[in-house]
C-alpha positions in Angstrom: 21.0 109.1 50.5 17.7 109.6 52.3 18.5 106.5 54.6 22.2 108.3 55.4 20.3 111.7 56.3 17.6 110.1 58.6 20.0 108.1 60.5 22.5 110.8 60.9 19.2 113.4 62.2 17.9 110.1 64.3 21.7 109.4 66.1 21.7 113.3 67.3 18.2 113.0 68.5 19.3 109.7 70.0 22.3 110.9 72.2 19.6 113.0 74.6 20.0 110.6 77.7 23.5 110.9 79.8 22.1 112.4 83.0 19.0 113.1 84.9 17.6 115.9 86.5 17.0 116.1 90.0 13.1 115.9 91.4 11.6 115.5 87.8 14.2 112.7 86.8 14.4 113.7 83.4 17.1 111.9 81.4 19.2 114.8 80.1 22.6 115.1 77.3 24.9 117.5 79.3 28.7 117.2 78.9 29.1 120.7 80.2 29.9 120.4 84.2 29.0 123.3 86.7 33.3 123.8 86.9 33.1 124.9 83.5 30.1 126.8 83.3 30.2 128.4 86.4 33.0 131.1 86.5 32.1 131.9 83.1 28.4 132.7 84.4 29.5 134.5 87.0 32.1 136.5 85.5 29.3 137.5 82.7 26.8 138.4 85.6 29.6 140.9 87.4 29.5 142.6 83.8 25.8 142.3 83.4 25.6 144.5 86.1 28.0 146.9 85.5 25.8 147.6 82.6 22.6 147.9 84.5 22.5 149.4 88.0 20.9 148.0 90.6 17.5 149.4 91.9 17.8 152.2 94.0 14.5 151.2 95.7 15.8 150.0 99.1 12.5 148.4 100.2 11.8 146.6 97.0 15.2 145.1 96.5 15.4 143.9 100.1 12.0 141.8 99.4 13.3 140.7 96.6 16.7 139.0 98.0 14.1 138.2 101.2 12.1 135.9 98.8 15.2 134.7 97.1 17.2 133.7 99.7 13.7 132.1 101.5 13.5 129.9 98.3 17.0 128.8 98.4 16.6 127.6 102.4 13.7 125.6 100.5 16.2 124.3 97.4 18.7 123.4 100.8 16.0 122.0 102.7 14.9 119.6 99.7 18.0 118.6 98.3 19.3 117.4 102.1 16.2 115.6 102.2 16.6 113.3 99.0 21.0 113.1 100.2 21.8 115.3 97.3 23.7 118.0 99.1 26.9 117.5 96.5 24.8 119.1 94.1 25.1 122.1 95.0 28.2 122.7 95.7 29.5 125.7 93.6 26.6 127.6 93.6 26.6 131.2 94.7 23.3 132.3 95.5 23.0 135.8 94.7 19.7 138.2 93.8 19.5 141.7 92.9 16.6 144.2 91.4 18.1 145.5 88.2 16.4 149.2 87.3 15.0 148.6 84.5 11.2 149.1 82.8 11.8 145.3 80.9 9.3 142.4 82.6 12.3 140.4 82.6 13.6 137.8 85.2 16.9 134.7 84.8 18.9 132.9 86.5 22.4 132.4 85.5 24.0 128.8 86.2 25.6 128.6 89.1 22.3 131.2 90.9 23.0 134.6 89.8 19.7 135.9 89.6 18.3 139.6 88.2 14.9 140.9 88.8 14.1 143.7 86.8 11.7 146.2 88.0 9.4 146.3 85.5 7.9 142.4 86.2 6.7 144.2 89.4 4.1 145.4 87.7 2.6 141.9 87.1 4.1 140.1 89.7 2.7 142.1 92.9 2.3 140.0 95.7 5.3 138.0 97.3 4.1 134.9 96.3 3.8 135.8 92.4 7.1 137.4 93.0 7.9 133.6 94.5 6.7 132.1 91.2 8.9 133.5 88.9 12.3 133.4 90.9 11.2 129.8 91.7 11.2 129.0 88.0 14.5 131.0 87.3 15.6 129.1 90.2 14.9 125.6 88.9 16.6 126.3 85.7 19.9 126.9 87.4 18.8 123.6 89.6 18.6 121.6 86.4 21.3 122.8 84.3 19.0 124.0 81.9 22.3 126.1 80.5 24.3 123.5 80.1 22.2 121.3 78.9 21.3 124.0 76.3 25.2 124.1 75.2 25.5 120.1 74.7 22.4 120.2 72.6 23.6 122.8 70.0 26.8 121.5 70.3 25.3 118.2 68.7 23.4 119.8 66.7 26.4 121.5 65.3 27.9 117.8 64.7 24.9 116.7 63.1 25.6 119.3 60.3 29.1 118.6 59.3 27.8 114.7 59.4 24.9 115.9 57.1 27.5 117.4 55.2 30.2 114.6 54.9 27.0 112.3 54.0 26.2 114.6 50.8 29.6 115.3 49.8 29.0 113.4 46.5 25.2 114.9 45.5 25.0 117.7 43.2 24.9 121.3 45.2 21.4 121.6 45.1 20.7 118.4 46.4 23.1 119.0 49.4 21.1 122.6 50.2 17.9 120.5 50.4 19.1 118.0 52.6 20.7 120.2 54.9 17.7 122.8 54.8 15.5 119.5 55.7 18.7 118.4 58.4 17.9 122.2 59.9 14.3 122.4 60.1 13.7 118.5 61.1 16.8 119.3 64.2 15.3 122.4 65.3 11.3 121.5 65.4 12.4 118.1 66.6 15.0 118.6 69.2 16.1 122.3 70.3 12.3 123.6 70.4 10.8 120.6 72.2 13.5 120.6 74.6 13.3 124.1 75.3 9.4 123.9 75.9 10.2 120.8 78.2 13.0 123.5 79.9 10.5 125.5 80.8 7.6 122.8 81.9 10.6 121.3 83.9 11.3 124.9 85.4 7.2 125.4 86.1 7.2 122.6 88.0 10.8 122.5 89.8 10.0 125.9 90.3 6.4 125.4 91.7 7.7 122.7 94.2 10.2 125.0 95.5 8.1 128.1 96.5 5.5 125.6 98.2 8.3 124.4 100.2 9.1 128.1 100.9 5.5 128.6 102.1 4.4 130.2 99.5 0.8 129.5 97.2 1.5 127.4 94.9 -1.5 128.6 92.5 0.3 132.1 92.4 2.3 130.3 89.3 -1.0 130.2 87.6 -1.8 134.3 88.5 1.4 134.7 87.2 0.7 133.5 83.9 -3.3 134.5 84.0 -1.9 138.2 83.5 1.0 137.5 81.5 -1.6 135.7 78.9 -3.9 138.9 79.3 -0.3 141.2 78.2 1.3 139.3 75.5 -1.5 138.6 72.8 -1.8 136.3 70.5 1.1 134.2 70.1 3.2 131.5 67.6 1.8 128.3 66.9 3.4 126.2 70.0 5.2 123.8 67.7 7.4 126.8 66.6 7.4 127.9 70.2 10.4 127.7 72.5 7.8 128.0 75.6 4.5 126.3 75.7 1.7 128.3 75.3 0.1 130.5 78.3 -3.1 127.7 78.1 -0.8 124.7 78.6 1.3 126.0 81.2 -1.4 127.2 83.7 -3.2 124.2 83.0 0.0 122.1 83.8 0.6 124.5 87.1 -3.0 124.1 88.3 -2.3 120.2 87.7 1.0 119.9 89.9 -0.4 122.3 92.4 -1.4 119.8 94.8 1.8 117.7 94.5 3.4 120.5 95.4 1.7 121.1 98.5 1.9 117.7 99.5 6.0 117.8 99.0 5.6 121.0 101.1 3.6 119.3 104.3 6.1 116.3 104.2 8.5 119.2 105.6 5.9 120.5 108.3 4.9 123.5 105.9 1.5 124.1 105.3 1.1 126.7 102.3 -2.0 128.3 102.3 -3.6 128.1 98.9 -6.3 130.8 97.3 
């Protein structure tokens, strides 16, 4: 029995390399393409906000789709660069303030981004601004959504296999295993991959607003003041994002490849 449950928990784990992601090249499980996910997303973000008005602050939604649309020249400007244009075909850039007091940002798949005014409090200078919309960005970039959907979609599969495999044990014995199939798929798969989401985001992200022009180290500002806000937090194996230490560490670490992918395209971001 134990040798049918580890093999069935070890062939979901095992299916997590169909595709890669773009500038990290990160083999990825995705099944879900951008013509399936996309007009759903977008159909959820017209409705998103119709729930929450836009910022009636003229000046600060204006830098914010300035910024925006200055890191997607940079997505272009890479992506041309490397001959990947095809991939992004579909998207539909789009940024908006959202008034709201949450310190919030995301990108939906296909690069419907909200900004919500209360992460303007921490995020005060265009480049920190930069930072954050660079990382929503580089989820969209890397199908982070999608790839999210395949996983738990697997992970669904793994149960009923779990299941079919302890058909025969006595009811407690199947609880147990599938209590152990739950814990051992979730610690083991779905949190690691969503901390390696968001490393992959950090540095996608980082990359981009470099290209933009922008500081590079703002990333790690970003994070110096979010650590300061959000006290103490989970362990980070029960994390879905690594902890505040890791990721500036990781950010001050890729800041210099970043800036030299942004002088291979003539720009020159000055770092503080």
């Amino acid at each position: 029995m134990k040798k049918i449950i580890i093999l069935v928990m070890l062939a979901v784990a095992s299916v997590w390399s169909c595709k890669t992601v773009k500038i990290t090249g990160r083999k990825q499980f995705n099944f879900v393409s951008n013509e399936q996910i996309f007009p759903a997303s977008f159909a959820q973000y017209r409705q998103f906000l119709k729930e929450h008005p836009v910022s009636d602050n003229k000046d600060q939604q204006e830098r914010i789709r300035r910024i925006g649309n200055r890191l997607v020249k940079a997505v272009e400007m890479y992506y041309k660069s490397k001959g990947w244009e095809d991939d992004l075909k579909g998207y539909k850039w789009e940024f908006n303030l959202v008034k709201d007091t949450v310190m919030n940002a995301f990108c939906m798949p296909g690069g419907k981004v909200v900004y919500f005014e209360g992460l303007l409090k921490v995020t005060q200078t265009d480049g920190e601004i930069a930072a954050v919309m660079g990382h929503e960005i580089a989820h969209a970039l890397a199908n982070h959504g999608a790839e999210r959907m395949s996983q738990m979609y697997a992970q669904n599969i793994g149960a009923v296999l779990t299941m079919l495999a302890t058909a025969n044990a006595p009811e407690s014995e199947r609880q147990k295993w599938m209590a152990i199939y739950g814990y051992g798929s979730t610690l083991g798969v779905i949190l690691p991959y969503s901390r390696k989401h968001e490393a992959e985001a950090d540095k996608i992200g980082q990359i981009i607003m470099a290209i933009a022009g922008y500081d590079p180290m703002s990333a790690v500002r970003v994070w110096e003041k979010m650590s300061k806000m959000s006290g103490q937090q989970p362990p980070e194996f029960l994390s879905t994002h690594p902890s505040h230490e890791r990721r500036m560490a990781n950010l001050r670490k890729w800041a210099p490849e970043a800036v030299r992918i942004a002088r291979s395209f003539g720009v020159n971001p000055v770092i503080k």
